[in-house]
PQR file with spaces between the fields and no chain letter, atoms N, CA, C, O and H, PARSE charges and radii, in Angstrom:
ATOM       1  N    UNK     1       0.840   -1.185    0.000 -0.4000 1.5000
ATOM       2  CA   UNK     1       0.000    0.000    0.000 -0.0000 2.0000
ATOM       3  C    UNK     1       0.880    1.241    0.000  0.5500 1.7000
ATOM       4  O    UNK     1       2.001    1.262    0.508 -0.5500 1.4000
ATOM       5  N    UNK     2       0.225    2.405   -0.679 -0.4000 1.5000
ATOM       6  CA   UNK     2       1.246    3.746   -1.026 -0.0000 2.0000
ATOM       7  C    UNK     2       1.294    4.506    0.850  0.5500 1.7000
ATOM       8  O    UNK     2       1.906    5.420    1.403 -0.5500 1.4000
ATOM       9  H    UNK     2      -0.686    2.388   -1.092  0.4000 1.0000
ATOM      10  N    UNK     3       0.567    3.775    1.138 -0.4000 1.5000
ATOM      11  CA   UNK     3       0.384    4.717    2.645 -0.0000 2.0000
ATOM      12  C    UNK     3       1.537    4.769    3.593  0.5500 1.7000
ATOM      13  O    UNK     3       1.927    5.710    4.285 -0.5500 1.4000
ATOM      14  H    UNK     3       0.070    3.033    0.688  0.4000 1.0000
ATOM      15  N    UNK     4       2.199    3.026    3.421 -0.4000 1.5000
ATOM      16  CA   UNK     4       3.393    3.274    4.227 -0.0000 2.0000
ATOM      17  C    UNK     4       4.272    3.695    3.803  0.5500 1.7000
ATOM      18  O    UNK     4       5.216    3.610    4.587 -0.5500 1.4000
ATOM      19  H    UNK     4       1.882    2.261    2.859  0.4000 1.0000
ATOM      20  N    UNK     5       4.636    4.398    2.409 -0.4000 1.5000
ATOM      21  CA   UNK     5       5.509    5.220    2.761 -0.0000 2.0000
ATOM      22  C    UNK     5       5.509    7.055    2.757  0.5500 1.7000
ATOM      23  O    UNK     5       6.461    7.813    2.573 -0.5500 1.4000
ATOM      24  H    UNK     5       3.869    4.467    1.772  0.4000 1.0000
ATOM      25  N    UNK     6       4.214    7.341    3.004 -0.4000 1.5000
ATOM      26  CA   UNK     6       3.881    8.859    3.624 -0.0000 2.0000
ATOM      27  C    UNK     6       4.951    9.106    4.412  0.5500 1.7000
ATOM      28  O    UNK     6       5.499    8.185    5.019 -0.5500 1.4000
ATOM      29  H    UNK     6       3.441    6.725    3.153  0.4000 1.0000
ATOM      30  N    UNK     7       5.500   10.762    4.517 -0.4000 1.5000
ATOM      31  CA   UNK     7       6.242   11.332    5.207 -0.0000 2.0000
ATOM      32  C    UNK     7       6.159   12.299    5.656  0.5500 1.7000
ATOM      33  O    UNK     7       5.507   12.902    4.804 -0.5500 1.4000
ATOM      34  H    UNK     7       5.056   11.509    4.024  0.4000 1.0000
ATOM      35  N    UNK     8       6.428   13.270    6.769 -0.4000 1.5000
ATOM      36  CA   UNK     8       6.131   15.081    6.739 -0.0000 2.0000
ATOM      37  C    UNK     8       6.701   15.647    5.706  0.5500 1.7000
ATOM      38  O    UNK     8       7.876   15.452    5.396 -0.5500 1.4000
ATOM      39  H    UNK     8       6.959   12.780    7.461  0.4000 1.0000
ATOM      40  N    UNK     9       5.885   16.415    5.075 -0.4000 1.5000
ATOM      41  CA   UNK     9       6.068   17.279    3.965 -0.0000 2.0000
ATOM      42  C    UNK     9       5.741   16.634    3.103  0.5500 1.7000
ATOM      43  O    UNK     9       6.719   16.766    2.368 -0.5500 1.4000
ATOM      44  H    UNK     9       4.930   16.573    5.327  0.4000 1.0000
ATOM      45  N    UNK    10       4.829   15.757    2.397 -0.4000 1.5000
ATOM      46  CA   UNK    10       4.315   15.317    1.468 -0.0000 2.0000
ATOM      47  C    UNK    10       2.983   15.680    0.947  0.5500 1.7000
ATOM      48  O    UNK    10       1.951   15.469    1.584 -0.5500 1.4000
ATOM      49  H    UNK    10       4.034   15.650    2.994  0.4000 1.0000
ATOM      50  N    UNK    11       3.027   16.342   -0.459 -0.4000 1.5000
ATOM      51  CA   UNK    11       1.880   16.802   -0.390 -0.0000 2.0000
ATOM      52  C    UNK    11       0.665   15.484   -0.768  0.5500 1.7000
ATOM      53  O    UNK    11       1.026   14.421   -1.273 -0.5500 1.4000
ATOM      54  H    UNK    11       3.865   16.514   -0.976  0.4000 1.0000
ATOM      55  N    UNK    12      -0.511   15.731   -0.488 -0.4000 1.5000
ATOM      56  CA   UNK    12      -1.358   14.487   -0.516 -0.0000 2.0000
ATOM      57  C    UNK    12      -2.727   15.142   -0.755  0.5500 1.7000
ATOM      58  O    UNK    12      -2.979   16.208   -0.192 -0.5500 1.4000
ATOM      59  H    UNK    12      -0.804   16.595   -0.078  0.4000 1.0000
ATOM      60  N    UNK    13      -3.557   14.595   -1.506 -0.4000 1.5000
ATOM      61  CA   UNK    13      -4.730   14.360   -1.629 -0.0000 2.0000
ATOM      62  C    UNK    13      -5.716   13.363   -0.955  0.5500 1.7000
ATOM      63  O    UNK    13      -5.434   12.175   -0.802 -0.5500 1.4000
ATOM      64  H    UNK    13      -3.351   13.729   -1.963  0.4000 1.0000
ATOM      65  N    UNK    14      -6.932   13.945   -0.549 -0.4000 1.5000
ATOM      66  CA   UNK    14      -7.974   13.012    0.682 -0.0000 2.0000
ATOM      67  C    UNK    14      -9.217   12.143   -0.724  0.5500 1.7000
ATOM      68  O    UNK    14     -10.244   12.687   -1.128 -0.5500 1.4000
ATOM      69  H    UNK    14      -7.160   14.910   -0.673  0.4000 1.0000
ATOM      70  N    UNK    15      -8.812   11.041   -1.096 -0.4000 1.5000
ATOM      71  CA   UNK    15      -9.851   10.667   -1.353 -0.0000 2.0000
ATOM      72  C    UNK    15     -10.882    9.683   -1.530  0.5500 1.7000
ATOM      73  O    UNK    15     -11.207    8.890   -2.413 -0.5500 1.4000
ATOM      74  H    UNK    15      -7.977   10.599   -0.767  0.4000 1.0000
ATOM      75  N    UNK    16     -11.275   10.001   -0.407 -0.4000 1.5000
ATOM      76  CA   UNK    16     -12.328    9.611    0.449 -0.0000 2.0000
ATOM      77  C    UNK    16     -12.127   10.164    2.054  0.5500 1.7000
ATOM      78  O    UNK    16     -11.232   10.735    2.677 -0.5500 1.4000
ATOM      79  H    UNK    16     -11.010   10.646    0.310  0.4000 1.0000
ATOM      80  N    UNK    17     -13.714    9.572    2.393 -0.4000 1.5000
ATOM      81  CA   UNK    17     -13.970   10.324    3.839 -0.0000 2.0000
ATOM      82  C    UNK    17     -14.948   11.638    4.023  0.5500 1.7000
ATOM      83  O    UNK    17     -15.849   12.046    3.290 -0.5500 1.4000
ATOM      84  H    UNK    17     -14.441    9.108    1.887  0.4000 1.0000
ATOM      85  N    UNK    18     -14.439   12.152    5.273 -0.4000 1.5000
ATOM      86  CA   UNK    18     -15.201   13.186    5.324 -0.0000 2.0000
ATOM      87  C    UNK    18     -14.739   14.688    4.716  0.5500 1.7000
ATOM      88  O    UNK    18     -15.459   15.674    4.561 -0.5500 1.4000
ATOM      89  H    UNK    18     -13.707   11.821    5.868  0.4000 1.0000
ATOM      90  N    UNK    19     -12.915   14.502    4.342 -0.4000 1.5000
ATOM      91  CA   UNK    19     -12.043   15.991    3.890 -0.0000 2.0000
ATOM      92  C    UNK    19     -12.212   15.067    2.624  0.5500 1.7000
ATOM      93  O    UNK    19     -11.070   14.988    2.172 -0.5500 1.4000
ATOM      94  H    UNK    19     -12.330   13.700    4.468  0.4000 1.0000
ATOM      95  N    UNK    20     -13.121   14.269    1.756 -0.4000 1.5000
ATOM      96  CA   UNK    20     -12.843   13.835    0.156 -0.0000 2.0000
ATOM      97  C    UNK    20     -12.391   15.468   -0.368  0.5500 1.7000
ATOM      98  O    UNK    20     -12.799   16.494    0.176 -0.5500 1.4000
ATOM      99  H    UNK    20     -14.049   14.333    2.124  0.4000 1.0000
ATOM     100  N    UNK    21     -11.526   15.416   -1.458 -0.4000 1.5000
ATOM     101  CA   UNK    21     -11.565   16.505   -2.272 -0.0000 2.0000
ATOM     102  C    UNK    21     -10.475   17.320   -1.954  0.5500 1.7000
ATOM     103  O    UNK    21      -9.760   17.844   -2.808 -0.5500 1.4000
ATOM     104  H    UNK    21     -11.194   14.583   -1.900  0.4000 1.0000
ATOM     105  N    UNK    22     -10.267   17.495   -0.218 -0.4000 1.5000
ATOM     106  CA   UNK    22      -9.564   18.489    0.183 -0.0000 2.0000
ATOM     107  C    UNK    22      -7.792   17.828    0.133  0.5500 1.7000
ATOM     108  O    UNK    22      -7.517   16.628    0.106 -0.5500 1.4000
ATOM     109  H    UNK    22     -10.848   17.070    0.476  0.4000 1.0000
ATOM     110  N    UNK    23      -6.746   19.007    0.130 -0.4000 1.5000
ATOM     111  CA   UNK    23      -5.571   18.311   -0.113 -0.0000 2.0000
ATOM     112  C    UNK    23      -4.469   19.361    0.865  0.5500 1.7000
ATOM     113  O    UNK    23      -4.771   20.365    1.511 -0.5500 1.4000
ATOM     114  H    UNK    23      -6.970   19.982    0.152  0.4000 1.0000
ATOM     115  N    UNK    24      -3.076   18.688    0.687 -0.4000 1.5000
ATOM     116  CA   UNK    24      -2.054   19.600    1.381 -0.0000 2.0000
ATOM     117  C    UNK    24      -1.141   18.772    1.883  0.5500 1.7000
ATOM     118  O    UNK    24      -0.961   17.639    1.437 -0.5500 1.4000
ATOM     119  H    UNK    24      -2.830   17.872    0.163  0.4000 1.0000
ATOM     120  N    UNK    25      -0.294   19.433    3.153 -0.4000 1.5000
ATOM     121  CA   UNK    25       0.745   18.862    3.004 -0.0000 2.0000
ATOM     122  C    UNK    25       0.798   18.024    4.417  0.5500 1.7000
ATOM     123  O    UNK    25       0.328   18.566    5.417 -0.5500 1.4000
ATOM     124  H    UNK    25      -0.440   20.354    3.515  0.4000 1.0000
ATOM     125  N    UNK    26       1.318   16.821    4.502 -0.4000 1.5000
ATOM     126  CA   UNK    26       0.972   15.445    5.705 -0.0000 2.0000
ATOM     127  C    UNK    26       1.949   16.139    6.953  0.5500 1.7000
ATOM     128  O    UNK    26       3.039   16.658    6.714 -0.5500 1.4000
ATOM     129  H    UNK    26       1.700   16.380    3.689  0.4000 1.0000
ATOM     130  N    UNK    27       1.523   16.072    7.921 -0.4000 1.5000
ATOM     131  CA   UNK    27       2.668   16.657    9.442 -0.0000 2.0000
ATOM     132  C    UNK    27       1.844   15.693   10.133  0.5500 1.7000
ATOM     133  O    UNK    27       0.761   15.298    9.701 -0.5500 1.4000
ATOM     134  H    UNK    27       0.637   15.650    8.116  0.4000 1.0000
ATOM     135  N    UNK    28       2.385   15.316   11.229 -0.4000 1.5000
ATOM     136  CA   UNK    28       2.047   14.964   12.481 -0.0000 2.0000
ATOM     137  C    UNK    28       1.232   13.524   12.707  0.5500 1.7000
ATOM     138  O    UNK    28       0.210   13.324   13.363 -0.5500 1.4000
ATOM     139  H    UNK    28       3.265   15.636   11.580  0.4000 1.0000
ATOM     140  N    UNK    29       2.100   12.530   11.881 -0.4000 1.5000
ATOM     141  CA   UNK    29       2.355   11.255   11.437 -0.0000 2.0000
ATOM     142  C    UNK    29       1.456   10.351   12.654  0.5500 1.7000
ATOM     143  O    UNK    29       1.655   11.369   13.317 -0.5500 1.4000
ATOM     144  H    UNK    29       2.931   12.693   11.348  0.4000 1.0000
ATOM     145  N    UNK    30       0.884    9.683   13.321 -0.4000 1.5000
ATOM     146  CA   UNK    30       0.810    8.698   14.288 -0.0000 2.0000
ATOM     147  C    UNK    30       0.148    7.474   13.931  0.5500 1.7000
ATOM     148  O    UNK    30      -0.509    7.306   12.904 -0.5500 1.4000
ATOM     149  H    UNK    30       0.722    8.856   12.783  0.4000 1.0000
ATOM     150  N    UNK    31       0.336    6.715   14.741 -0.4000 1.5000
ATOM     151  CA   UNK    31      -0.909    5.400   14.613 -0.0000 2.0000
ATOM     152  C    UNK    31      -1.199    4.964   15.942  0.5500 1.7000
ATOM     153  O    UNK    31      -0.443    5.146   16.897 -0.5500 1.4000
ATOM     154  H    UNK    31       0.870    6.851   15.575  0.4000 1.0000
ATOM     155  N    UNK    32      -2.378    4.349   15.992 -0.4000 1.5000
ATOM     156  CA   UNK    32      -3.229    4.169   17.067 -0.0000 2.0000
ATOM     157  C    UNK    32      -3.274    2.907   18.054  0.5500 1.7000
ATOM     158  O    UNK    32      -2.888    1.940   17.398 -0.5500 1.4000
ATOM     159  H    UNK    32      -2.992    4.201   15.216  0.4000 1.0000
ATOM     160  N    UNK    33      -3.440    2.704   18.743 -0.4000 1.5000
ATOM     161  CA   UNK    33      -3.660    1.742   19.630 -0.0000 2.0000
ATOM     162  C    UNK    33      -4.190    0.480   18.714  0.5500 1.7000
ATOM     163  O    UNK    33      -3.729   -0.661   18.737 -0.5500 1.4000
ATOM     164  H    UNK    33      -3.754    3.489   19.276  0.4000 1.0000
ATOM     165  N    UNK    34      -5.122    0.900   18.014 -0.4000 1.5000
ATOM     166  CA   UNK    34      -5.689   -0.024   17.391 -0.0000 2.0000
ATOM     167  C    UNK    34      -4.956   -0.464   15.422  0.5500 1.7000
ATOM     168  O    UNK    34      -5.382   -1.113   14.467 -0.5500 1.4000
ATOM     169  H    UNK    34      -5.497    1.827   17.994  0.4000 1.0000
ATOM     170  N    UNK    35      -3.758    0.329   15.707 -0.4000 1.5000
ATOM     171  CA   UNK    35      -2.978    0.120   14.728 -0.0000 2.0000
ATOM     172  C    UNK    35      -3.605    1.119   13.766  0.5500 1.7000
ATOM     173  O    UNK    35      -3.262    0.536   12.737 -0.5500 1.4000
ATOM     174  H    UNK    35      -3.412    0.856   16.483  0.4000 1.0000
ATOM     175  N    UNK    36      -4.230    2.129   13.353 -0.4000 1.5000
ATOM     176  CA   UNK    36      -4.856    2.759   12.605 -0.0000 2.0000
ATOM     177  C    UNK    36      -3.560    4.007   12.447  0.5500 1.7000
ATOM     178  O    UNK    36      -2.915    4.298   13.454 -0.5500 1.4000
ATOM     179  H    UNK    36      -4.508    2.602   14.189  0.4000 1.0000
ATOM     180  N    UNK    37      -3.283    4.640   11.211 -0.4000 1.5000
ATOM     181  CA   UNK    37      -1.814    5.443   11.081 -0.0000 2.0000
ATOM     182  C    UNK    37      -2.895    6.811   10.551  0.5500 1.7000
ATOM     183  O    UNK    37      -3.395    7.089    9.461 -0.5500 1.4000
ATOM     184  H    UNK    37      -3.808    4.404   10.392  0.4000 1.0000
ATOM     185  N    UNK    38      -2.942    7.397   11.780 -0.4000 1.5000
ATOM     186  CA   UNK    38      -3.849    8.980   11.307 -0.0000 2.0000
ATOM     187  C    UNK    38      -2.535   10.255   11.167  0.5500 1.7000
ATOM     188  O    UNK    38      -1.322   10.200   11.369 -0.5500 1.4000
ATOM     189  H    UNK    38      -2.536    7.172   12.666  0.4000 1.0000
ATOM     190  N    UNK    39      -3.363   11.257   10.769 -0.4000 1.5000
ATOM     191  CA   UNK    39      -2.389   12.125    9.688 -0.0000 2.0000
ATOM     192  C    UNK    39      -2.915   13.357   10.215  0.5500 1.7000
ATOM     193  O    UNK    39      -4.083   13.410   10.599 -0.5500 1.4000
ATOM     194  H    UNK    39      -4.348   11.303   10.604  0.4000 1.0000
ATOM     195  N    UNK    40      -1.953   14.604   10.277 -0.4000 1.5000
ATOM     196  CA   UNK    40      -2.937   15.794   10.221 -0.0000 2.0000
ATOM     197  C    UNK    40      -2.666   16.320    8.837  0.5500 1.7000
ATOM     198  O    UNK    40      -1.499   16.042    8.559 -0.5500 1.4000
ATOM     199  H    UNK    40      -1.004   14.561    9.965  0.4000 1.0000
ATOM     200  N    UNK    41      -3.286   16.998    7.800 -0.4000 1.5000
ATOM     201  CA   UNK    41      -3.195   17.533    6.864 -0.0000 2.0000
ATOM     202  C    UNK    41      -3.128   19.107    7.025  0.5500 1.7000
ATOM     203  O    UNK    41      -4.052   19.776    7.488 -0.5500 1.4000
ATOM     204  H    UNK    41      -4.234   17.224    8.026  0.4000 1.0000
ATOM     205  N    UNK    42      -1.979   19.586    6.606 -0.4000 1.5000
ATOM     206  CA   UNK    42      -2.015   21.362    6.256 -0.0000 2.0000
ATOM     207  C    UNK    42      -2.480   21.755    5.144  0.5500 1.7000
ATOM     208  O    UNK    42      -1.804   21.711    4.117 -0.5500 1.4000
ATOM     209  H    UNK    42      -1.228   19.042    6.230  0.4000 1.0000
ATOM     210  N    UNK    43      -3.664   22.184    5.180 -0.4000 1.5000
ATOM     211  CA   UNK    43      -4.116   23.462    3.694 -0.0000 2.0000
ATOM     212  C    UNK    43      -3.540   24.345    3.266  0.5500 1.7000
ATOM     213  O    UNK    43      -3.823   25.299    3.991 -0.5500 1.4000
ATOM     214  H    UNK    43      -4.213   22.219    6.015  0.4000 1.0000
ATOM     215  N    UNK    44      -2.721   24.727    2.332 -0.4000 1.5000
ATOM     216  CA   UNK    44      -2.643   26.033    2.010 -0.0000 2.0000
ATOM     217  C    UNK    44      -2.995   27.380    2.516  0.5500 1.7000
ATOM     218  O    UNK    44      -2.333   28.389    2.758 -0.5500 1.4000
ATOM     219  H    UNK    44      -2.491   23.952    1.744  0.4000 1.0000
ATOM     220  N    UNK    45      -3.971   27.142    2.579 -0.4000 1.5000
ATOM     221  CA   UNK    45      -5.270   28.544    3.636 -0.0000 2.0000
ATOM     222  C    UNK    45      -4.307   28.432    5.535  0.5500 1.7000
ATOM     223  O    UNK    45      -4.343   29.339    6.367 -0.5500 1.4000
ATOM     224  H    UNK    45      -4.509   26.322    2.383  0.4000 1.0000
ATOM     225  N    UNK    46      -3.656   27.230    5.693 -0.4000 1.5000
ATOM     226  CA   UNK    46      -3.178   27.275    6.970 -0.0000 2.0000
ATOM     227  C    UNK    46      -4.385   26.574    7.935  0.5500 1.7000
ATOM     228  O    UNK    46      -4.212   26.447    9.148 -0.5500 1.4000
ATOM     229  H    UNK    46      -3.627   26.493    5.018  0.4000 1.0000
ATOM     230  N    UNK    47      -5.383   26.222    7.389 -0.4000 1.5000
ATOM     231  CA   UNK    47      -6.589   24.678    8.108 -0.0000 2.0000
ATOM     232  C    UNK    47      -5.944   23.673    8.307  0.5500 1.7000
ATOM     233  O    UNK    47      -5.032   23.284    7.578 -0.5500 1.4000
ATOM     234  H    UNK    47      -5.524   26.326    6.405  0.4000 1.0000
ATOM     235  N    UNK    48      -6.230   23.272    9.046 -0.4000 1.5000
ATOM     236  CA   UNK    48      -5.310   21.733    9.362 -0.0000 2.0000
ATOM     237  C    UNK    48      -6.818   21.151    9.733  0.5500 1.7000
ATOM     238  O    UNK    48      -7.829   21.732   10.127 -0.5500 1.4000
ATOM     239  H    UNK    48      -6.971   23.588    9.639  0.4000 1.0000
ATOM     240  N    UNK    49      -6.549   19.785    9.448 -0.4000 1.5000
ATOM     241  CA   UNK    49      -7.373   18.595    9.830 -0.0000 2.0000
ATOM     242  C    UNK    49      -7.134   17.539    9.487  0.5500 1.7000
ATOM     243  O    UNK    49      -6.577   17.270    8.422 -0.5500 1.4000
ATOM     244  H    UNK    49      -5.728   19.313    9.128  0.4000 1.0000
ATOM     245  N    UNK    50      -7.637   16.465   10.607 -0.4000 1.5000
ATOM     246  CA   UNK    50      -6.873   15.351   10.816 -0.0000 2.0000
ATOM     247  C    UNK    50      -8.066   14.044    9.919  0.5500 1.7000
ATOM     248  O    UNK    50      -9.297   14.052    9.920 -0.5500 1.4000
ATOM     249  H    UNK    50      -8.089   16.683   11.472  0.4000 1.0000
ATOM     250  N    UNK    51      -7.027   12.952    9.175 -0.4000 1.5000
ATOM     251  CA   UNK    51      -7.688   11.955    8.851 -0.0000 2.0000
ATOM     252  C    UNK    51      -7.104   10.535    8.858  0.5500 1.7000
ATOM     253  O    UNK    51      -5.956   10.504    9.302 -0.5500 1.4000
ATOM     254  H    UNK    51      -6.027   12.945    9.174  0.4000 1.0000
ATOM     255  N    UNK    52      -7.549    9.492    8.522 -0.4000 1.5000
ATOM     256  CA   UNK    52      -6.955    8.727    7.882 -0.0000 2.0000
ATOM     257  C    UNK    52      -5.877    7.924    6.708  0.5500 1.7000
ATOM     258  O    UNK    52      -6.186    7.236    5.735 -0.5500 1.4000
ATOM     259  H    UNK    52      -8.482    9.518    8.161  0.4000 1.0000
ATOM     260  N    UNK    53      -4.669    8.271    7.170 -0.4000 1.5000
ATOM     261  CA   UNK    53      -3.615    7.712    6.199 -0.0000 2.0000
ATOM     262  C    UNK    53      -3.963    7.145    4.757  0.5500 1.7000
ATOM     263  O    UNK    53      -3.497    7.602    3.714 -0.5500 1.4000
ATOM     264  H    UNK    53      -4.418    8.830    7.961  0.4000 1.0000
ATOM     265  N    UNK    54      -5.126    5.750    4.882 -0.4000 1.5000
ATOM     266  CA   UNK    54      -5.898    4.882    4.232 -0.0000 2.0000
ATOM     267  C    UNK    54      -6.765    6.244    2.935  0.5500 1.7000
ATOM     268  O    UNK    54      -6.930    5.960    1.749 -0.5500 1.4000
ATOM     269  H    UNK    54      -5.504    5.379    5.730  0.4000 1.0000
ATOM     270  N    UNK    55      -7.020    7.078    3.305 -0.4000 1.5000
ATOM     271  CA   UNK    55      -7.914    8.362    2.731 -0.0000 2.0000
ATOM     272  C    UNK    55      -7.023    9.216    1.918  0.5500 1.7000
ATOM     273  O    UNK    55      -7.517   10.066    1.177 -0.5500 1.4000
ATOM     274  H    UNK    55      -6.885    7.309    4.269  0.4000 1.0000
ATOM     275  N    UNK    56      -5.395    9.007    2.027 -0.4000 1.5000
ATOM     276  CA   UNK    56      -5.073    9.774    1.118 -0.0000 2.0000
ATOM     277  C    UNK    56      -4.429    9.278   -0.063  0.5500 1.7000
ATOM     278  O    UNK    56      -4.401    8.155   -0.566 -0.5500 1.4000
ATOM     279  H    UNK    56      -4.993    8.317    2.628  0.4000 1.0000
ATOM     280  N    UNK    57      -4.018   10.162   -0.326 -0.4000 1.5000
ATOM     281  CA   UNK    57      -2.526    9.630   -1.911 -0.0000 2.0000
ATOM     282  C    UNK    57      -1.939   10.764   -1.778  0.5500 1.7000
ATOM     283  O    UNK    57      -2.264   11.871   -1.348 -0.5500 1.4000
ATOM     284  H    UNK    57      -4.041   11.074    0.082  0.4000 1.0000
ATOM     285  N    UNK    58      -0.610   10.093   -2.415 -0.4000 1.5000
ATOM     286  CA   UNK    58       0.582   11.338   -2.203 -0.0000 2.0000
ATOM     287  C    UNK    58       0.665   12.312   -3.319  0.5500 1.7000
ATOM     288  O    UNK    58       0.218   11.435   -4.057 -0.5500 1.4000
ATOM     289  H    UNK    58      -0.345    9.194   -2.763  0.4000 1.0000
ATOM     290  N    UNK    59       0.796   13.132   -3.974 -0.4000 1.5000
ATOM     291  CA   UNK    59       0.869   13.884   -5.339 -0.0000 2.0000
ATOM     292  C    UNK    59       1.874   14.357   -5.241  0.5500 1.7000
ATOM     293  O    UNK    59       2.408   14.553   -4.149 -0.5500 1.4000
ATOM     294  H    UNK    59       1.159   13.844   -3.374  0.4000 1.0000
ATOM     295  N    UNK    60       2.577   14.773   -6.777 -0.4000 1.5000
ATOM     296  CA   UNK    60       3.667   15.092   -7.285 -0.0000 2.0000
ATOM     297  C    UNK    60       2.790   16.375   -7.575  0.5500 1.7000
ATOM     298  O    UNK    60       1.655   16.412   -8.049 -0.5500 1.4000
ATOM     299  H    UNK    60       2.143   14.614   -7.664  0.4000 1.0000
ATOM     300  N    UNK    61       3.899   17.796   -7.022 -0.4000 1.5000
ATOM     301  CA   UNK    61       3.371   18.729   -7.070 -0.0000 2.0000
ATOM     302  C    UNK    61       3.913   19.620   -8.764  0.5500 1.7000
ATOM     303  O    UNK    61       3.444   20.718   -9.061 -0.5500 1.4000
ATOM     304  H    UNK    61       4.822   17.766   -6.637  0.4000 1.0000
């Protein structure tokens, strides 16, 4: 899967979920108790919000 190799500073696209559509750049890497690898995403605009690893793809900017 492209997910494990996400990094900070990668820009990425959400698609799927509840941010479908929305994109930017991956910071603040973790995974969960339950093994789940969540992400916060930076917008451009400077929004951050957090999703699922599984929800994005990486893009070549």
């Amino acid at each position: 899967m492209d997910n494990l190799i996400l990094k900070d500073g990668d820009f990425c696209c959400v698609i799927t979920g509840t941010h479908k559509g929305k994109s930017g750049y991956v910071h603040d890497i973790h995974t969960s108790k339950t093994g789940q690898v969540t992400i916060t995403v930076l917008q451009e605009n400077g929004v951050r919000f957090k999703t699922l690893a599984k929800n994005v793809i990486v893009k070549n900017q």
